[in-house]
C-alpha positions as CSV (number, residue, x, y, z in Angstrom):
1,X,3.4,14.5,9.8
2,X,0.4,13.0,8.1
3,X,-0.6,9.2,8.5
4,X,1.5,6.6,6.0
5,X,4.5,8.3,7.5
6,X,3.9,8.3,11.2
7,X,2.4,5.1,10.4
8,X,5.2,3.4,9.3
9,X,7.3,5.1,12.2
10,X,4.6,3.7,14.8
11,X,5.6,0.4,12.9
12,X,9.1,0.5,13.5
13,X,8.5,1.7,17.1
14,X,6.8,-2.1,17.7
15,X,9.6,-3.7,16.1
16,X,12.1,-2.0,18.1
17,X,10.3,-3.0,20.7
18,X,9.9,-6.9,20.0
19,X,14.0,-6.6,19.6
20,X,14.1,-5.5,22.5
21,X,11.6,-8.0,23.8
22,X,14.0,-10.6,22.6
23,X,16.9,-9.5,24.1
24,X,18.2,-8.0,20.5
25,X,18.5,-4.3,19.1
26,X,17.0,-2.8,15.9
27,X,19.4,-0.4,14.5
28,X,18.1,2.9,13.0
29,X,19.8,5.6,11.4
30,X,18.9,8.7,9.4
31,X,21.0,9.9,6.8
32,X,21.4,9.5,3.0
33,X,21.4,5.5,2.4
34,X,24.3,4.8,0.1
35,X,26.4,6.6,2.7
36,X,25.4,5.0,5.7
37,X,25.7,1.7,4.5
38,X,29.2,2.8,3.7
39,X,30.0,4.0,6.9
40,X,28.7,0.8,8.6
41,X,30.5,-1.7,6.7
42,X,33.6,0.5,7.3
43,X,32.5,0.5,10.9
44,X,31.5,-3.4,11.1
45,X,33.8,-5.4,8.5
46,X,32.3,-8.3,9.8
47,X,29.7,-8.1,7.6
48,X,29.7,-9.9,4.7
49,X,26.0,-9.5,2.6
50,X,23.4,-6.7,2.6
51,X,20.0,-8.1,1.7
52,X,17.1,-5.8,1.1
53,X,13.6,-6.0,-0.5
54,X,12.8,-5.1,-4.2
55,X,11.2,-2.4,-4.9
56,X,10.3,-1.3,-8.5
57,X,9.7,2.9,-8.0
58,X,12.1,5.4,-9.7
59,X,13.6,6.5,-6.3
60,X,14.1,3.1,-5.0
61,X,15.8,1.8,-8.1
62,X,18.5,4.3,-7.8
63,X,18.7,4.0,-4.3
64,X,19.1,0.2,-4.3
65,X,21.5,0.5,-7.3
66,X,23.4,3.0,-5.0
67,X,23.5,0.3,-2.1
68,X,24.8,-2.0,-4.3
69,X,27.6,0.0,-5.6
70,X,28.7,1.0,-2.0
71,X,28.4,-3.2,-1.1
72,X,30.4,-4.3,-3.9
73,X,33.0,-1.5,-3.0
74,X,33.7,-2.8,0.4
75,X,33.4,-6.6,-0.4
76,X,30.2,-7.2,0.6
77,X,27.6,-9.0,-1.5
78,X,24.2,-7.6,-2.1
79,X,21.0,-9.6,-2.4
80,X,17.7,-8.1,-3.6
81,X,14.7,-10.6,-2.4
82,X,11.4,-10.1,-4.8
83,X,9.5,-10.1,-1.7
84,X,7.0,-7.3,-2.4
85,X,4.7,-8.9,-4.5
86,X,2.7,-12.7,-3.6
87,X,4.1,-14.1,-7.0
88,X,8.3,-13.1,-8.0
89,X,7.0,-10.6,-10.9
90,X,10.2,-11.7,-13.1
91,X,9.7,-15.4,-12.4
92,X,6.0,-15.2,-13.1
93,X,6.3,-13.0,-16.2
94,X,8.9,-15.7,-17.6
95,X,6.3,-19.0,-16.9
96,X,3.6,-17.1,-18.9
97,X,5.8,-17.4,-21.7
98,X,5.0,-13.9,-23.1
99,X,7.0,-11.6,-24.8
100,X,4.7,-8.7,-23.8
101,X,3.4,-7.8,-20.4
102,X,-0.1,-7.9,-19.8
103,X,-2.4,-4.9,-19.6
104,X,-5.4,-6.1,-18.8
105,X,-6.3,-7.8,-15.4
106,X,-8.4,-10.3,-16.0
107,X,-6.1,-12.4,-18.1
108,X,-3.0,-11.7,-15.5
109,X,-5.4,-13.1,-12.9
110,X,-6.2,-16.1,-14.5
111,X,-2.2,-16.5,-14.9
112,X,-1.6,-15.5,-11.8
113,X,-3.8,-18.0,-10.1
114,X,-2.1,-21.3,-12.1
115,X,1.4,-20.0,-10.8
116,X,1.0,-19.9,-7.4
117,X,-0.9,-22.6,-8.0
118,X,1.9,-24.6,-9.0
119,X,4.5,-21.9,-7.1
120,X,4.0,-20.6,-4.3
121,X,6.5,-19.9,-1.6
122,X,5.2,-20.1,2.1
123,X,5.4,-18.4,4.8
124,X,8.9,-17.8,6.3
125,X,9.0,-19.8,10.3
126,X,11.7,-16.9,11.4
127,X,10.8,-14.7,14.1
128,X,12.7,-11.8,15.6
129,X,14.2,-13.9,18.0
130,X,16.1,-16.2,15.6
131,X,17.9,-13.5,13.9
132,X,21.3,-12.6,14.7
133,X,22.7,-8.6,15.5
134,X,24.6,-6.5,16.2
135,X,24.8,-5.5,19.7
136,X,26.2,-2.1,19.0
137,X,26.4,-0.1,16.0
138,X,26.5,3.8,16.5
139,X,27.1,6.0,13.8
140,X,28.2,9.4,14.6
141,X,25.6,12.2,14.1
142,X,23.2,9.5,12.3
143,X,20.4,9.5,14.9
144,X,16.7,10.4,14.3
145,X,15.6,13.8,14.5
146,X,13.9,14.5,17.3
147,X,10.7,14.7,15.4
148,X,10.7,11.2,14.1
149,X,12.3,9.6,17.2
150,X,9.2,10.5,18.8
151,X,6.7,9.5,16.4
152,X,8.3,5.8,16.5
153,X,8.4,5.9,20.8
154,X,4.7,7.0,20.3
155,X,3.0,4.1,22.1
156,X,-0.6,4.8,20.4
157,X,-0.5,1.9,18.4
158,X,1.4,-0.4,20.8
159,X,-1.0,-2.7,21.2
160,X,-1.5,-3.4,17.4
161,X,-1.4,-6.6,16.6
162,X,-2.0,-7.3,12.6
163,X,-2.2,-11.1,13.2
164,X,-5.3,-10.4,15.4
165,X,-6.8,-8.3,12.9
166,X,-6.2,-10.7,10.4
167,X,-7.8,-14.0,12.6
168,X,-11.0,-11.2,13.5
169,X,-11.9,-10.7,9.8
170,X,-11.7,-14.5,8.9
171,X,-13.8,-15.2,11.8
172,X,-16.3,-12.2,11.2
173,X,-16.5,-10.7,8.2
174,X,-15.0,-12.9,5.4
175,X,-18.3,-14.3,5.1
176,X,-20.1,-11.0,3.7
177,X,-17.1,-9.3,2.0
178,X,-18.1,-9.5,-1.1
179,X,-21.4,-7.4,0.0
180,X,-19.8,-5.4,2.9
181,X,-17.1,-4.4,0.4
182,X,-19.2,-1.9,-1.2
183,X,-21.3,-0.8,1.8
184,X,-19.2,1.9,2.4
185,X,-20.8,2.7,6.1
186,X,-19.3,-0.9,6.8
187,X,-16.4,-1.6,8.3
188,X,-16.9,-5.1,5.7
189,X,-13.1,-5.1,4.6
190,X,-9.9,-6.6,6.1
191,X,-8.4,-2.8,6.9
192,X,-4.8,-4.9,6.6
193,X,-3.4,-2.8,3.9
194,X,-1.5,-0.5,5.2
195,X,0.5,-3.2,7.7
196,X,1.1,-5.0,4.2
197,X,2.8,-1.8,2.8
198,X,4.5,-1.6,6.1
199,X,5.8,-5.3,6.2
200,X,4.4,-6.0,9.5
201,X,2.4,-9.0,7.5
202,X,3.4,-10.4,4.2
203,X,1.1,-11.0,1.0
204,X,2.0,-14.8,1.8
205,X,0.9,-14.5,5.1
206,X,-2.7,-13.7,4.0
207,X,-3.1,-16.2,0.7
208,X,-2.1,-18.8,3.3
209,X,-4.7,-17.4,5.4
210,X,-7.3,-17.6,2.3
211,X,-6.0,-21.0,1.5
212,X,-7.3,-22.4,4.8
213,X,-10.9,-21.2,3.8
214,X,-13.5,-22.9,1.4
215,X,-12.6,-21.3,-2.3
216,X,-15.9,-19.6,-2.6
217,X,-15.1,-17.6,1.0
218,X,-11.7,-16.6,-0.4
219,X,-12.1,-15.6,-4.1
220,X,-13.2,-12.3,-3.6
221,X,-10.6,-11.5,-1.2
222,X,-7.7,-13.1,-2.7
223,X,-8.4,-11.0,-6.4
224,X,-7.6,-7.5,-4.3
225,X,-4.5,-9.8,-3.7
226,X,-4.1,-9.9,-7.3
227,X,-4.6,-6.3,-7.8
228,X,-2.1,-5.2,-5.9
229,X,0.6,-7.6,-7.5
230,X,-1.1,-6.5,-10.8
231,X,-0.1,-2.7,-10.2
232,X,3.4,-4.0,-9.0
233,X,4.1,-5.6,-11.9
234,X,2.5,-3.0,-13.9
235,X,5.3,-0.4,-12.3
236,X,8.1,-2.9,-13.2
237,X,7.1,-4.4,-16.9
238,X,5.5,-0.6,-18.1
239,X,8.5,1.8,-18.3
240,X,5.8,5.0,-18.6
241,X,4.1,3.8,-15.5
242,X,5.7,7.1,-13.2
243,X,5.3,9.4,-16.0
244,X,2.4,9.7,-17.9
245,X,2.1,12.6,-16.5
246,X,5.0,13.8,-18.7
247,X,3.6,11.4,-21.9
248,X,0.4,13.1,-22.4
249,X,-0.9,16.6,-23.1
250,X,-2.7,17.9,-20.0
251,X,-3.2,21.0,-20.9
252,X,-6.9,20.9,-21.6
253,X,-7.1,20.3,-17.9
254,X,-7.4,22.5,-15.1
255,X,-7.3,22.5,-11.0
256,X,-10.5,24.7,-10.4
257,X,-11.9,22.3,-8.6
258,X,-9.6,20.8,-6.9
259,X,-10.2,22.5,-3.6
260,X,-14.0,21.5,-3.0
261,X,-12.9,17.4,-4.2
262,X,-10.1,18.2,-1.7
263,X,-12.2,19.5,1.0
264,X,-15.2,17.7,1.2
265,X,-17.5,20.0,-0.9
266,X,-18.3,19.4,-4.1
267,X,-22.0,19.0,-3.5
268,X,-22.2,15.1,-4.5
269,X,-23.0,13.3,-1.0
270,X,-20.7,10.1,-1.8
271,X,-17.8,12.2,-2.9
272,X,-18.3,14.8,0.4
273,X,-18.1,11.8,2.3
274,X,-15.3,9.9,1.4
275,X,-12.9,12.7,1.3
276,X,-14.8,13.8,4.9
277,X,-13.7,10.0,6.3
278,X,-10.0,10.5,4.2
279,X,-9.1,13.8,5.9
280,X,-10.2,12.8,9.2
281,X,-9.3,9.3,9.3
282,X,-6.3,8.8,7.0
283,X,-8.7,5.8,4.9
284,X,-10.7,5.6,2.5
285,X,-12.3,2.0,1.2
286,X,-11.2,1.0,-1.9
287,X,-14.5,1.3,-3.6
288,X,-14.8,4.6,-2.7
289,X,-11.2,5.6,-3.8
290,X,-12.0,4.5,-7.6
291,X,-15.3,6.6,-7.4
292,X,-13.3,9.8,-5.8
293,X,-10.5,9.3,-8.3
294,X,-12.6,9.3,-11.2
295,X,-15.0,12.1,-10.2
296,X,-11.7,14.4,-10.0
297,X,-10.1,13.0,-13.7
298,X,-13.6,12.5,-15.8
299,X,-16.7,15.5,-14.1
300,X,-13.8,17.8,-12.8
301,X,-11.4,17.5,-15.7
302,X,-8.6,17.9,-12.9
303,X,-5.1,16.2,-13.7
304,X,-4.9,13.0,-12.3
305,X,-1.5,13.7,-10.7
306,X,-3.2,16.4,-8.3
307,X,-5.3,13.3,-7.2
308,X,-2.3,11.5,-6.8
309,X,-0.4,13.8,-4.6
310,X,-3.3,14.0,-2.3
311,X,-3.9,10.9,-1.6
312,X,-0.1,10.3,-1.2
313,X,-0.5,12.7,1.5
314,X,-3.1,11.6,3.7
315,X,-3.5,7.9,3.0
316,X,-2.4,5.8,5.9
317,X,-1.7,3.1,3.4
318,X,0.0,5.0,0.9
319,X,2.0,3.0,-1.5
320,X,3.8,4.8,-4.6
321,X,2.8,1.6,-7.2
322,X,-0.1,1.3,-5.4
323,X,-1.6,4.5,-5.7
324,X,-0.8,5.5,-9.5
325,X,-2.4,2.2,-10.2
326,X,-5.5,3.3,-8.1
327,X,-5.9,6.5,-9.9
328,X,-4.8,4.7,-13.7
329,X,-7.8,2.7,-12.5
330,X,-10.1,5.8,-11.6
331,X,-9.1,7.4,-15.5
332,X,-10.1,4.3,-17.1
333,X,-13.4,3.0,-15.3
334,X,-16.2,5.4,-15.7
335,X,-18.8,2.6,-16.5
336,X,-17.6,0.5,-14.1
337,X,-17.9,3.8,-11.5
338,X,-21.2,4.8,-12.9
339,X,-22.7,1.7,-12.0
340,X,-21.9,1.9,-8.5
341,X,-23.1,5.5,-8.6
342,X,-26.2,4.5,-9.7
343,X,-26.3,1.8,-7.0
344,X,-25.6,4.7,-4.4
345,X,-27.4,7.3,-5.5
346,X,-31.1,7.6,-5.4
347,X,-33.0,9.5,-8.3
348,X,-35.7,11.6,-6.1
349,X,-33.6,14.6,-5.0
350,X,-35.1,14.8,-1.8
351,X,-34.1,11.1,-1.0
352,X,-30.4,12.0,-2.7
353,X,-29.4,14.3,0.0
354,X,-31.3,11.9,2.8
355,X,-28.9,9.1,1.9
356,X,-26.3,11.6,1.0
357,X,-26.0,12.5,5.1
358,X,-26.9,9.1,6.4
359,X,-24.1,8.1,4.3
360,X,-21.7,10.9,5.4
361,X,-22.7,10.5,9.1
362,X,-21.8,6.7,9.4
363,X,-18.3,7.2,6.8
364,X,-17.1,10.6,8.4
365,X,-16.8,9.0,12.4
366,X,-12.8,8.7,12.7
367,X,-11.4,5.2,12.6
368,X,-8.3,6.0,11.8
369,X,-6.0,2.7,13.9
């Protein structure tokens, strides 16, 4: 199992736990969704409303529609909470007034910033303890495999805290992150993403963070904030957004060089070295993510989608939205990535590879949580 998956397993390991902690139980079962909500409410009629997250990728759209269906069916209601993204994308696309969605990020971010200005929702004050469940509710031949029972007992992460990783880089590395950001031997970034795709902190959690700070501390920060709800809404306003693969002619491309990008070995010390820290570690700083993406699409004419597969698979904070919006962003940003290339790169050949191994031997030590 590679990392966003036992990731998110070790996640639900430490909330079974704080149940438990609280004298509660969290219920998991595996099986096809639609069904075993059905089976529930048939088994617990008790239950009047099923309330999950939205979620805007082709898979959860049918599965939630699915959910729905088998709710409505048995009397239950169904509520869908917009609590992915920092700002509701359908109540923020409606108070811009616009017809179109926008495109481009710098006017979304401007928008973005005057609604939550005006809008924003706070933190929820519920914790795990207030919540009410049930004691008891087995489902026949529903349990984990084996396989992923273990991966969410594994007690690796235990002590994990994302509320302590949060208060550290406030305290410590806020400061420089506009700098650190982009020195990719660094640890200069928050490293909170993949709890966010997880749940284990919300969006809100961290702008109410930021909001504590002086603006010029935040502002950096809080626009990777913006990003991500600007790839959200992206998947949910641009109906080609999980198909372009299937929109455009890609036939010009091929996968040669696939294998040496995936591996670690194209030559080009900054490329070697991020994919070197990705397979070993599972992460990859953002930065460097753009850079790798747009090597593989623009210098090794590789379809994007190969990219995107890749990373899916060893990211430890994969998201779906996310990551097609990273590599949209890698196709599209060459200046933008040859700037930062010629930041990183030295001229003289000699001192090329010099900085090529410094830089692999401080990005390729594991840090993986």
């Amino acid at each position: 199992m590679e990392h966003s998956g036992a990731g998110f397993l070790r996640a639900a390991g430490r909330l079974a736990r704080a149940y438990e902690a609280a004298g509660s139980r969290l219920n998991v079962f595996y099986g096809e969704p639609a069904s075993l909500l059905g089976r529930l409410l048939d088994a617990q009629p008790d239950i009047r409303e099923v309330v999950v997250h939205e979620d805007y990728t082709p898979y959860a759209i049918k599965r939630d529609r699915e959910l729905k269906e088998a709710a409505l069916a048995r009397g239950a209601a169904f509520t869908a909470l917009p609590d992915l993204s920092l700002a509701p994308l359908r109540d923020f696309h409606e108070w811009t007034g616009r017809q179109a969605p926008y495109k481009v990020f710098t006017p979304f971010y401007r928008q973005w910033r005057a609604f939550l200005a005006q809008r924003h929702t706070t933190v929820y004050a519920s914790a795990v303890s207030d919540l009410v469940t049930v004691d008891a509710a087995d489902l026949p031949d529903c349990a984990l495999p084996g396989t992923l029972k273990a991966a969410m007992d594994d007690q690796a992460g235990q002590a994990f805290d994302p509320e302590r990783r949060l208060r550290g880089f406030l305290q410590d590395a806020l400061a420089r992150y506009t700098e650190a950001r982009d020195a990719y031997g660094q640890d200069g970034t928050s490293r909170l993403s993949a709890s966010l795709n997880r749940g284990e902190i919300t969006a809100r959690r961290l702008y109410a963070a930021a909001g504590e700070l002086a603006p010029h501390l935040a502002e950096s920060w809080l626009r990777q904030l913006a990003w991500r709800d600007f790839y959200l809404y992206q998947s949910r306003m641009d109906k080609d957004y999980y198909h372009y693969e299937k929109k455009f002619d890609l036939s010009g491309l091929d996968d040669r060089h696939f294998a040496a990008w995936r591996d670690g070995k194209t030559g080009i010390p900054v490329i070697d070295a991020a994919m070197t820290q990705l397979n070993e570690t599972g992460w990859m700083p953002n930065r460097l993510r753009m850079i790798a993406a747009m090597f593989l699409t623009k210098n090794l004419r590789c379809p994007f989608i190969y990219g995107e597969r890749y990373f899916r698979l060893k990211l430890s904070d994969y998201d779906n939205a996310l990551n097609r919006g990273g590599l949209a962003v890698g196709l599209v940003a060459r200046l933008r990535c040859r700037a930062v290339f010629s930041h990183h790169e030295p001229r003289d050949p000699v001192q090329k590879v010099r900085s090529g191994r410094r830089l692999f031997a401080r990005l390729a030590s594991p840090r993986y949580d």
